[in-house]
VEXFIFI-580111 format. One record per residue (C-alpha): x, y, z; residue in one letter. Coordinates in Angstrom, 3 decimals, decimal comma, padded with zeros to 6 digits. Example, Ala and Ser with C-alpha at 12.3 -4.5 7.8 and 13.67 -1.06 7.14 Angstrom:
<atoms>
<<012,300; -004,500; 007,800>; A>
<<013,670; -001,060; 007,140>; S>
</atoms>
This chain:
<atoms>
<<-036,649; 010,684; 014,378>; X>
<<-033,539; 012,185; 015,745>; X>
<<-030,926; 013,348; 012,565>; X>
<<-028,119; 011,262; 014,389>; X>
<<-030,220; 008,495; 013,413>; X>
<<-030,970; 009,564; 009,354>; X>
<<-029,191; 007,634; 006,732>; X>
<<-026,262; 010,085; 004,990>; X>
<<-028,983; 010,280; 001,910>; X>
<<-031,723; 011,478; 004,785>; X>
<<-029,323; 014,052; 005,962>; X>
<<-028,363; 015,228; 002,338>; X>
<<-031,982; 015,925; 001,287>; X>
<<-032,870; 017,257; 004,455>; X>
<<-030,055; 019,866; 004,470>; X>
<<-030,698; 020,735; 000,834>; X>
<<-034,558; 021,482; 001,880>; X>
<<-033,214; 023,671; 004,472>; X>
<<-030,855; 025,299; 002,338>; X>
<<-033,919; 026,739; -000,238>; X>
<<-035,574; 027,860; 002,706>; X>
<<-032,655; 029,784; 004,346>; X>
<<-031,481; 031,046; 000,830>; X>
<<-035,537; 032,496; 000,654>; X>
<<-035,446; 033,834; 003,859>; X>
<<-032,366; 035,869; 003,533>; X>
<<-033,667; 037,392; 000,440>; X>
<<-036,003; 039,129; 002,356>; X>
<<-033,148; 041,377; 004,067>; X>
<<-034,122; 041,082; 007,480>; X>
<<-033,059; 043,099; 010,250>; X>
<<-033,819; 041,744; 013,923>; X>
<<-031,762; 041,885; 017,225>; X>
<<-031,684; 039,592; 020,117>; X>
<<-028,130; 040,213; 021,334>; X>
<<-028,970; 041,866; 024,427>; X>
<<-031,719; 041,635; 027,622>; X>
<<-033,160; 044,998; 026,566>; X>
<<-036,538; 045,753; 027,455>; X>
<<-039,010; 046,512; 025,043>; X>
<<-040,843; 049,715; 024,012>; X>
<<-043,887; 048,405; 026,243>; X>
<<-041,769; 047,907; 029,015>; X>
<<-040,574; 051,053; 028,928>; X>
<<-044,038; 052,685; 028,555>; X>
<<-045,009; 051,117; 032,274>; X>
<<-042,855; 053,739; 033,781>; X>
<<-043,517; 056,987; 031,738>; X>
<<-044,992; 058,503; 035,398>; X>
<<-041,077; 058,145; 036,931>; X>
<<-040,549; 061,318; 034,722>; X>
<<-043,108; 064,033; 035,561>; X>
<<-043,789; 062,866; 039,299>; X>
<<-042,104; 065,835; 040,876>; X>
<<-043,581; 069,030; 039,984>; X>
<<-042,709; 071,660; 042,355>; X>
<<-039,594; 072,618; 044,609>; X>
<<-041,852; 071,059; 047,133>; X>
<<-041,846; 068,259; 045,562>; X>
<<-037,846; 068,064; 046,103>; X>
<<-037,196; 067,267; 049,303>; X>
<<-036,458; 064,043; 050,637>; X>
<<-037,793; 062,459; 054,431>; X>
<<-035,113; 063,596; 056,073>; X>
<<-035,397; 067,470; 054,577>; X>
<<-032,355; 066,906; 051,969>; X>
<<-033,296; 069,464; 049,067>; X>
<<-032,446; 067,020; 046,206>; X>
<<-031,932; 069,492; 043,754>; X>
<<-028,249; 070,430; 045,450>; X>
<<-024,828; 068,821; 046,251>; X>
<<-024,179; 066,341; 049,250>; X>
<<-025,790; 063,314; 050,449>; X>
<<-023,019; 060,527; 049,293>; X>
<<-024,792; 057,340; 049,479>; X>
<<-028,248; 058,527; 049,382>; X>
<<-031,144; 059,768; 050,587>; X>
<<-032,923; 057,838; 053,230>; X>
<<-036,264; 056,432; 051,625>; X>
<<-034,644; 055,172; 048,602>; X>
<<-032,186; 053,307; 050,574>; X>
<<-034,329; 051,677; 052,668>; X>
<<-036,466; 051,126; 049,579>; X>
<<-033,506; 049,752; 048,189>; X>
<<-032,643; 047,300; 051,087>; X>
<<-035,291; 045,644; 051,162>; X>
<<-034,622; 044,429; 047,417>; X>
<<-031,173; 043,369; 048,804>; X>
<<-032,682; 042,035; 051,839>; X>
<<-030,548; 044,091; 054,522>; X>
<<-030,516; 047,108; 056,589>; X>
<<-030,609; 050,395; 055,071>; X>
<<-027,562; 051,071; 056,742>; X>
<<-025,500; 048,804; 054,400>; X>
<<-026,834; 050,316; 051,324>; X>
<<-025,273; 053,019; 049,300>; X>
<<-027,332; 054,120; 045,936>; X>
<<-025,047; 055,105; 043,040>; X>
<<-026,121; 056,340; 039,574>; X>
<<-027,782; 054,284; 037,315>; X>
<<-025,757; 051,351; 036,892>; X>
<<-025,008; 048,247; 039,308>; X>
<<-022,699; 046,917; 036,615>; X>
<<-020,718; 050,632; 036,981>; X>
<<-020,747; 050,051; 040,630>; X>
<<-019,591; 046,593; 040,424>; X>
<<-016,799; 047,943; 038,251>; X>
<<-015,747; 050,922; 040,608>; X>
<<-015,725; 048,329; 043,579>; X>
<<-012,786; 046,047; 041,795>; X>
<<-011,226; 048,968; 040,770>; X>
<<-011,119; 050,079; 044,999>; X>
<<-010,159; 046,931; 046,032>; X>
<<-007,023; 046,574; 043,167>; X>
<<-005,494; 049,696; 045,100>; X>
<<-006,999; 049,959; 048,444>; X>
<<-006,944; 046,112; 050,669>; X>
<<-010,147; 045,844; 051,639>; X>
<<-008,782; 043,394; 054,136>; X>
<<-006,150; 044,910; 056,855>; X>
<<-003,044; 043,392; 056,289>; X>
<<-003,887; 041,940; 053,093>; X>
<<-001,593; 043,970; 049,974>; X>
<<-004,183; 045,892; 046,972>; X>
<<-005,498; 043,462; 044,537>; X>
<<-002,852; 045,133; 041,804>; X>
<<000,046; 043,770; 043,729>; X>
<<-000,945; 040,260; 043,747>; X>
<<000,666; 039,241; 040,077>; X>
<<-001,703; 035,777; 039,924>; X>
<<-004,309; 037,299; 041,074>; X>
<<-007,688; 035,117; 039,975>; X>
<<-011,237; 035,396; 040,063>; X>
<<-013,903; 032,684; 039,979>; X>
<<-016,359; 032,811; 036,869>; X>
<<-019,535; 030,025; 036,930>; X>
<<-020,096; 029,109; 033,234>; X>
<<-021,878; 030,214; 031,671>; X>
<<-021,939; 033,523; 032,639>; X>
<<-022,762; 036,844; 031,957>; X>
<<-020,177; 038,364; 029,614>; X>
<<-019,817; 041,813; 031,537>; X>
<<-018,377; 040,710; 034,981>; X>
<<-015,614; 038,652; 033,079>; X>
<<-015,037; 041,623; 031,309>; X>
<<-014,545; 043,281; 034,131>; X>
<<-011,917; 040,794; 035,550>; X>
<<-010,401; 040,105; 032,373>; X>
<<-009,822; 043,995; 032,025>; X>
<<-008,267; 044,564; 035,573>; X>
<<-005,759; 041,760; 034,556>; X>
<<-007,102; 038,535; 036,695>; X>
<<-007,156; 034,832; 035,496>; X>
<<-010,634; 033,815; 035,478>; X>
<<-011,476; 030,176; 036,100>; X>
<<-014,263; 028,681; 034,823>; X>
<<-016,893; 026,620; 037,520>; X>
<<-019,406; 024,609; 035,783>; X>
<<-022,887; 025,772; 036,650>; X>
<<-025,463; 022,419; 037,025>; X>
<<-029,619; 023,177; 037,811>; X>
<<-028,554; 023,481; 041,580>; X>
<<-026,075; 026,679; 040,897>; X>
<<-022,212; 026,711; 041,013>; X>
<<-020,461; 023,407; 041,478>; X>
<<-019,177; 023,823; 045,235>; X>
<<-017,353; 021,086; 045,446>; X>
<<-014,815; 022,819; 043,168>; X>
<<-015,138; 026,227; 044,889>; X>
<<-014,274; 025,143; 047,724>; X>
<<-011,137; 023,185; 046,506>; X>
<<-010,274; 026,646; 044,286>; X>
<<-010,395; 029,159; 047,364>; X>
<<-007,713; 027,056; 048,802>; X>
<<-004,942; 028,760; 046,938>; X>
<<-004,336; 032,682; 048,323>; X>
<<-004,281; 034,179; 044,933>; X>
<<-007,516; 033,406; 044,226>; X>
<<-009,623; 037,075; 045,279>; X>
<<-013,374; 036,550; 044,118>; X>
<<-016,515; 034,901; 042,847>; X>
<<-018,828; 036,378; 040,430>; X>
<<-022,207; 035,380; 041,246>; X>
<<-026,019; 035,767; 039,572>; X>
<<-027,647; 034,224; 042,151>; X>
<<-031,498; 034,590; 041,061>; X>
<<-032,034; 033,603; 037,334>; X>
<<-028,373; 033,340; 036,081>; X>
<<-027,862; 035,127; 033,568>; X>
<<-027,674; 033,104; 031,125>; X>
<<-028,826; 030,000; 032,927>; X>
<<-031,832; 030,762; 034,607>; X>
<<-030,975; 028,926; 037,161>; X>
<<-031,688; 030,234; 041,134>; X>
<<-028,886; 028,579; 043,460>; X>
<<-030,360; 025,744; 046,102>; X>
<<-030,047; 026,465; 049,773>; X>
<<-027,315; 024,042; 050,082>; X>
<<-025,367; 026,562; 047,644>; X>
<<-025,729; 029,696; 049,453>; X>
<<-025,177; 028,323; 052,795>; X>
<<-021,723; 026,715; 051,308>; X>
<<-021,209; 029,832; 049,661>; X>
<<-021,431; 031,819; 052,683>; X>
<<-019,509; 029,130; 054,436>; X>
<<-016,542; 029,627; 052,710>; X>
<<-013,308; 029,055; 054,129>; X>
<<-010,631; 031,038; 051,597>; X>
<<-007,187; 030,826; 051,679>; X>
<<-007,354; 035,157; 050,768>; X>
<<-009,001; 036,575; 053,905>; X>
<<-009,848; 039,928; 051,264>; X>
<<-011,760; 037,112; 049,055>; X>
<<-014,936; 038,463; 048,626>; X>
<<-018,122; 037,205; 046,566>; X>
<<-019,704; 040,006; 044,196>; X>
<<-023,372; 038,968; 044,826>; X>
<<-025,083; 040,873; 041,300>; X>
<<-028,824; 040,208; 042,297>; X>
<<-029,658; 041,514; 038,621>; X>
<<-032,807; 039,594; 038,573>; X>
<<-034,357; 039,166; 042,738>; X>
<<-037,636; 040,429; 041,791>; X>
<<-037,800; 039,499; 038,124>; X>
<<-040,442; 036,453; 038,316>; X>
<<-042,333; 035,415; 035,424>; X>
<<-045,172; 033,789; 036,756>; X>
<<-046,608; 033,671; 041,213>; X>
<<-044,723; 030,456; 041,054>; X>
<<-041,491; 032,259; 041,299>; X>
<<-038,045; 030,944; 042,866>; X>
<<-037,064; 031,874; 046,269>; X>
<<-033,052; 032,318; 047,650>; X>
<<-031,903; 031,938; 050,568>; X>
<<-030,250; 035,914; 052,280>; X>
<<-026,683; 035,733; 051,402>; X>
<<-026,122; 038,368; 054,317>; X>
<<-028,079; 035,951; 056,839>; X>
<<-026,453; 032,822; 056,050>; X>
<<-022,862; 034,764; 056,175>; X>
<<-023,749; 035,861; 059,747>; X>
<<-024,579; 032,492; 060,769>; X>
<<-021,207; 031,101; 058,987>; X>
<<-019,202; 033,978; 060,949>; X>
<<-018,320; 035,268; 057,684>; X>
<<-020,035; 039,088; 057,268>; X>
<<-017,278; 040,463; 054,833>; X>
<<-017,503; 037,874; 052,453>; X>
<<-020,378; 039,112; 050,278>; X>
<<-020,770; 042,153; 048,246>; X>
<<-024,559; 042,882; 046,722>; X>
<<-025,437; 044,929; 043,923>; X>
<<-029,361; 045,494; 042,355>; X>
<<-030,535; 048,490; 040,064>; X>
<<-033,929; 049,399; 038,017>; X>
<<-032,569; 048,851; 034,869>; X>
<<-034,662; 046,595; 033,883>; X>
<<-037,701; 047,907; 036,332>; X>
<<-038,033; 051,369; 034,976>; X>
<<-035,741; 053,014; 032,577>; X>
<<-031,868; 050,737; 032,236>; X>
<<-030,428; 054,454; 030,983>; X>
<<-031,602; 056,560; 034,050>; X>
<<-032,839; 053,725; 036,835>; X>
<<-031,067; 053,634; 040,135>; X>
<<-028,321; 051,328; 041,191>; X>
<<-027,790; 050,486; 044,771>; X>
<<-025,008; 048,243; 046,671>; X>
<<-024,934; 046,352; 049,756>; X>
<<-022,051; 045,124; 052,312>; X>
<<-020,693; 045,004; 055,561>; X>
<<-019,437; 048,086; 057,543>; X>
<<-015,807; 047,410; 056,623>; X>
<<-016,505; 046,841; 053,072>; X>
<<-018,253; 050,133; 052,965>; X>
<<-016,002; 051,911; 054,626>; X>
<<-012,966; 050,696; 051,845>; X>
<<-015,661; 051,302; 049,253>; X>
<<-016,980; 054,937; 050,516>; X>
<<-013,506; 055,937; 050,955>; X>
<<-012,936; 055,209; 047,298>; X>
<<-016,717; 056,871; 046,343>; X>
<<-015,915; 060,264; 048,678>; X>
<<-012,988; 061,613; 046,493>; X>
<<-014,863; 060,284; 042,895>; X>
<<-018,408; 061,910; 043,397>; X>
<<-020,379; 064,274; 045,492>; X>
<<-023,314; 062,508; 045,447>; X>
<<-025,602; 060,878; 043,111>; X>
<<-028,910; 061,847; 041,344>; X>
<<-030,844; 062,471; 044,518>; X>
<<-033,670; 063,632; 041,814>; X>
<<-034,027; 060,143; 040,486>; X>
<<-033,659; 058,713; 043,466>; X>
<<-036,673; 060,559; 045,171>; X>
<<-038,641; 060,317; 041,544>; X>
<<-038,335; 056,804; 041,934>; X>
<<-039,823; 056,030; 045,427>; X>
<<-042,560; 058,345; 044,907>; X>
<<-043,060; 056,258; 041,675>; X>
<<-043,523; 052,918; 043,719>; X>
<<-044,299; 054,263; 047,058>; X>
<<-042,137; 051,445; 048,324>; X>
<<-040,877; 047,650; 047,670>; X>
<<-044,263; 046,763; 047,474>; X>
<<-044,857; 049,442; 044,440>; X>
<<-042,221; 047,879; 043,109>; X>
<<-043,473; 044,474; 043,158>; X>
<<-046,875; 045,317; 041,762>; X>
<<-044,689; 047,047; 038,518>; X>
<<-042,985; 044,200; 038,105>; X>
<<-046,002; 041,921; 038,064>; X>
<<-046,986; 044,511; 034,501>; X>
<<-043,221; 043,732; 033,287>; X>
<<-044,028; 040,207; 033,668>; X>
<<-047,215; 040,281; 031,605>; X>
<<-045,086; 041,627; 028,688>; X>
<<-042,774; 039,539; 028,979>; X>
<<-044,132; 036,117; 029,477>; X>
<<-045,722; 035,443; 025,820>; X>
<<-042,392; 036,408; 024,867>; X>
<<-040,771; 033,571; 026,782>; X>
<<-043,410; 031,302; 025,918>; X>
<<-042,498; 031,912; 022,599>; X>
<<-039,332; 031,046; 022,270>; X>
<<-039,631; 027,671; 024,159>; X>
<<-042,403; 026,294; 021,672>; X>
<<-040,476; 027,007; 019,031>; X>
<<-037,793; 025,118; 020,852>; X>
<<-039,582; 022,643; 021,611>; X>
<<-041,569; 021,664; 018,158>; X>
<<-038,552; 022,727; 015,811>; X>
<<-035,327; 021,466; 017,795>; X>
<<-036,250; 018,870; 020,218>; X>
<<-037,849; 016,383; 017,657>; X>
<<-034,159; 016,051; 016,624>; X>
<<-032,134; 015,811; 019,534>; X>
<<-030,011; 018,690; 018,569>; X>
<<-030,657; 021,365; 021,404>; X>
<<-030,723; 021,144; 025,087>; X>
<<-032,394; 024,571; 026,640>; X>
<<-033,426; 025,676; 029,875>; X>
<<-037,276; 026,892; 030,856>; X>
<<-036,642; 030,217; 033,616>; X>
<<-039,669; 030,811; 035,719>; X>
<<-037,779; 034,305; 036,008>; X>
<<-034,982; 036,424; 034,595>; X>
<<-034,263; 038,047; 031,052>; X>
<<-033,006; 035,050; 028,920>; X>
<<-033,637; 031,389; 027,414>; X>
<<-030,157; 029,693; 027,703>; X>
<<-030,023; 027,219; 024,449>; X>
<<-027,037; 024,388; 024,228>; X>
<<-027,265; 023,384; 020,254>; X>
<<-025,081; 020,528; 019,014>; X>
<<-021,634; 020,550; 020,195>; X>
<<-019,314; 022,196; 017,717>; X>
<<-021,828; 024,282; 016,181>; X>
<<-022,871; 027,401; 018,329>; X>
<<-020,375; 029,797; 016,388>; X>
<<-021,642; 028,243; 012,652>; X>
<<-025,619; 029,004; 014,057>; X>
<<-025,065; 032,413; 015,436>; X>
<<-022,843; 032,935; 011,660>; X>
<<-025,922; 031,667; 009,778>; X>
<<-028,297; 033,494; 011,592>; X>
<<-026,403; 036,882; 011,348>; X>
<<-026,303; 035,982; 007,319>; X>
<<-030,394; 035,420; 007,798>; X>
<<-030,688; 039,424; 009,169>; X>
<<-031,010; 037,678; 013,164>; X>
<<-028,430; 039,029; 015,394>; X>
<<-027,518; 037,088; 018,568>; X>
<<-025,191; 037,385; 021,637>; X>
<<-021,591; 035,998; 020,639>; X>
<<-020,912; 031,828; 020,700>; X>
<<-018,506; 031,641; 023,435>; X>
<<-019,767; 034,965; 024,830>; X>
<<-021,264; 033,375; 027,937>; X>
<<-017,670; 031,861; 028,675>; X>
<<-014,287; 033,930; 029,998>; X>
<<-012,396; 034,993; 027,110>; X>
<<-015,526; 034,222; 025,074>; X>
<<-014,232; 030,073; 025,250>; X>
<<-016,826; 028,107; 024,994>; X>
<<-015,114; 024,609; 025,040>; X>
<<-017,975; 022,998; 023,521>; X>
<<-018,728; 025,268; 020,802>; X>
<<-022,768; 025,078; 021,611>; X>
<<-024,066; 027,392; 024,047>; X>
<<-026,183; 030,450; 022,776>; X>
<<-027,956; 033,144; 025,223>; X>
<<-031,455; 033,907; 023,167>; X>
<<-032,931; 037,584; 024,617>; X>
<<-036,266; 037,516; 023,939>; X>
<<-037,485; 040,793; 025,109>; X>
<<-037,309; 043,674; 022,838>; X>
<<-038,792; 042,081; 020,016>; X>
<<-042,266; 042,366; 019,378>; X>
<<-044,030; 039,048; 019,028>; X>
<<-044,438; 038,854; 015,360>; X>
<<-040,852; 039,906; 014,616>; X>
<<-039,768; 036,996; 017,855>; X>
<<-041,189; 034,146; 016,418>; X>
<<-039,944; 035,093; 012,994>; X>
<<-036,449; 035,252; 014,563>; X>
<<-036,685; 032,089; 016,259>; X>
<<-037,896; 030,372; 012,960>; X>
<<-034,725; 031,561; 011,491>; X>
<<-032,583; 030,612; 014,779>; X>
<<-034,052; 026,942; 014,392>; X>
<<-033,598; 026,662; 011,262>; X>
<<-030,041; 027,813; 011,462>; X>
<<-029,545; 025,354; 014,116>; X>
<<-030,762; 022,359; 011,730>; X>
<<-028,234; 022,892; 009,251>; X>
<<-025,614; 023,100; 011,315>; X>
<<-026,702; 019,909; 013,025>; X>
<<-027,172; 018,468; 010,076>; X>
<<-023,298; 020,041; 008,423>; X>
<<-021,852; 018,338; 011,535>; X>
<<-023,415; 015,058; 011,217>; X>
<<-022,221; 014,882; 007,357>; X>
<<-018,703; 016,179; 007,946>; X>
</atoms>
């Protein structure tokens, strides 16, 4: 029976029950962390052979005879960018690989654009005083970050199963001062959701109002499939050719979360008069980056394929992980129609809606209970969540004794809340 349907005596004796149990739990002084997507210790271990794969000086040399050990080579050396683009799904020539971040790179290319127009005849980002930037919601908390910290409005778009809500994109891009789109395309982060064909082709069909409007395409999780019976997206680059639109997207992917997130590779992807804004930027900030890692890497994986294969091990650590958390889910918080919650055939995180008004009051209780959880309101611009109930569960570094135990605690957490916001 569902607890909107208990009597208030039900309730009462239900929540005191819950109570003894919480109160026994948090004398045990737990201490576990899902706040993050971090990979686990035996994710980690798959790539151990990244680090002692080159052995010699002739070892250090890339295709094209670049000694990787010196300066020079700004936007990297040939075999990891093509290994590179075809994660993105371009041509090498529109990749350049930074260090080990996308997220840094994704931050450096707002940063060009907010004093260099990308656009010819367009002013620098910084000189447009309303400047917005379109977040779907919910979202991953580091892009709005970003925005938020380079001084743009962000406005929310509701995300459904099918991706962004394009109806109200393309109403929004109407007015000039609106610049961007933040985008996870594959397994939203926090959603899980992959965008429909119907909302890539709009997306690349775009009509702004700001000819320097650009997308920022993060493709965090393209070849991050749990299971064969993975998701496929339509190429954002393709379908912006066909819509006449090549400057509109921006792509970023990395290894973070494929070898080592601390000391992977990052890559980015655009047109030839993106690049040439961005590269302009990248020539007076850097050298060159860690041609070392970049050549460890490819000889690692031997190519996209490698890759593939490795990621095929990540998935077989991670999937009893996932399959954890949605039993628990599903036999501890759907018997009482308190929790909504998504089931990703892909991607890094289980997005959980718990009864409205009550996300903040279960992440509280389950930081009292020794479980520590991404922010309520984190997955929302300004960290706004303006229904108080959606929670991003990571279930990855955890091993699978200490998950389940947190995702007791998170359920139980959830019920008294529930059950405090029924009574009130």
């Amino acid at each position: 029976m569902q607890y909107k349907d208990y009597s208030r005596e039900q309730r009462d004796a239900e929540l005191s029950q819950l109570w003894d149990e919480f109160n026994a739990i948090k004398a045990q002084g737990l201490q576990l962390n899902m706040a993050r997507g971090v990979p686990s210790t035996d994710q980690l271990e798959l790539s151990l052979g990244v680090l002692d794969i080159l052995h010699s000086a002739a070892d250090c040399s890339a295709s094209d005879g670049t000694d990787c050990r010196n300066y020079g080579v700004l936007d990297g050396i040939p075999e990891c960018k093509r290994m590179m683009a075809s994660m993105l799904g371009c041509d090498p020539e529109m990749i350049m690989i930074g260090g080990n971040s996308s997220l840094n790179m994704m931050f450096d290319t707002i940063a060009c654009f907010m004093n260099s127009p990308v656009t010819p005849g367009t002013p620098a980002w910084a000189l447009v005083a309303d400047r917005k930037f379109l977040c779907p919601v919910p979202g991953y908390d580091r892009h709005f970050g970003i925005t938020e910290y380079f001084g743009f409005e962000m406005i929310p778009v509701p995300m459904d199963e099918n991706g962004p809500d394009m109806d109200k994109v393309e109403e929004l891009v109407k007015d000039p001062s609106v610049k961007g789109m933040w985008c996870v395309p594959k397994y939203s982060n926090p959603t899980g959701v992959s965008y429909s064909d119907e909302v890539v082709r709009r997306i690349a069909a775009l009509e702004p109002a700001a000819p320097d409007f650009r997308v920022m395409w993060d493709d965090a999780y393209c070849i991050h499939d749990l299971t064969d019976d993975h998701d496929e997206i339509l190429n954002i680059f393709e379908e912006c050719e066909k819509a006449g639109h090549p400057d509109l997207a921006i792509a970023f992917c990395s290894t973070s979360k494929i070898t080592f997130p601390g000391s992977g590779i990052a890559a980015m992807a655009s047109s030839d008069n993106n690049m040439k804004v961005i590269k302009n930027k990248y020539k007076y900030q850097t050298i060159g980056y860690d041609k070392l890692n970049m050549l460890r890497h490819v000889r690692f994986f031997g190519d996209f394929d490698g890759m593939k294969a490795h990621m095929k091990r990540h998935a077989e650590v991670l999937r009893p992980r996932f399959e954890i958390v949605l039993k628990k889910l599903s036999e501890q918080l759907e018997p009482y129609g308190i929790v909504w919650y998504n089931r990703p055939r892909g991607g890094y995180f289980v997005c959980v809606n718990v009864m409205d008004g009550t996300a903040k009051r279960v992440v509280a209780l389950c930081k009292e209970a020794g479980v520590i959880l991404t922010g309520a309101g984190a997955t929302y611009p300004y960290g706004n969540d303006p229904y108080d109930s959606n929670i991003r569960i990571a279930p990855s570094f955890p091993g699978l004794e200490e998950l389940s135990g947190a995702m007791d605690i998170f359920c139980l957490c959830a019920r008294i809340a529930a059950l405090e916001k029924l009574n009130a």
